[in-house]
N, C-alpha and C positions, 0 to 999 in steps of 0.2 A: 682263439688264443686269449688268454686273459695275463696282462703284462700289469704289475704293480710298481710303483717306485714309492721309496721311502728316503727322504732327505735330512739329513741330521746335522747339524753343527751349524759355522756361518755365526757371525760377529753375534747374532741375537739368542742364538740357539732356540731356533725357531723349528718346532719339526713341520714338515709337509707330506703333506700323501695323497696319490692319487692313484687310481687306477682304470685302464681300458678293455672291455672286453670285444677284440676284434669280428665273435661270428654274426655274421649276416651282413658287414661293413662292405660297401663297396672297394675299400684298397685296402681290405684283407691282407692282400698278399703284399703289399708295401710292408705294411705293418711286421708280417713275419719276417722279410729279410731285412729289414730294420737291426727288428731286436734280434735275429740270428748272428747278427755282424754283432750290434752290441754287447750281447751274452759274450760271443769269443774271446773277446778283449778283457774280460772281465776276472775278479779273483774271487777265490772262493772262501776268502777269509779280509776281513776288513782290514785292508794295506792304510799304513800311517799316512795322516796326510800335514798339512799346515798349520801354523794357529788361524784359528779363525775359519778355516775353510769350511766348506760341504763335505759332507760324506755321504755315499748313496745305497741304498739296500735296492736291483731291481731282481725282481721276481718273475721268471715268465714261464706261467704250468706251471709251476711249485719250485723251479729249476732259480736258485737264488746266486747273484752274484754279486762284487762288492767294488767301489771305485770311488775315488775322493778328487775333490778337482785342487789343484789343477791339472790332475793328470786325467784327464776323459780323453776319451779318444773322439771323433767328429761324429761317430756314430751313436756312440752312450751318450753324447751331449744332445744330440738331435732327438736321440728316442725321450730321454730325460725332458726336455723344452715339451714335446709333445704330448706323454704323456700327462706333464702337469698342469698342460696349459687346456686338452680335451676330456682329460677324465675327472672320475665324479670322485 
């Protein structure tokens, strides 16, 4: 599974991006029920957010959805931490 996130806005308008490709990972399967939780929550057209806030693109298999904080749900925030804090 190959999960990408893309971060946009934020006081600096700083973009970020990372992405993880889960096959051969030992917690593979973490990984997928992750982002399967986080995908669900997700919109398919970038919802308004804040001034100043984040906005997020993540991607997983080509499958894109959109979420701006501060409305993440516990799971888009954990996949989001994770993916930008392990991928390349």
């Amino acid at each position: 599974m190959r999960i990408q996130v893309r971060r946009t806005g934020g006081f600096a308008g700083i973009e970020r991006h990372a992405e993880v490709d889960t096959s051969g990972r030992p917690d593979a399967a973490d990984w997928t029920s992750l982002a399967e939780r986080a995908l669900s929550a997700g919109r398919g057209s970038p919802p308004a957010g804040v001034p100043d806030g984040f906005h997020y693109e993540i991607t997983v298999d080509g499958r894109t959805v959109y979420a701006t904080d501060p409305h993440l749900t516990a799971e888009q925030r954990a996949l989001i931490s994770r993916v930008l804090k392990e991928g390349a």
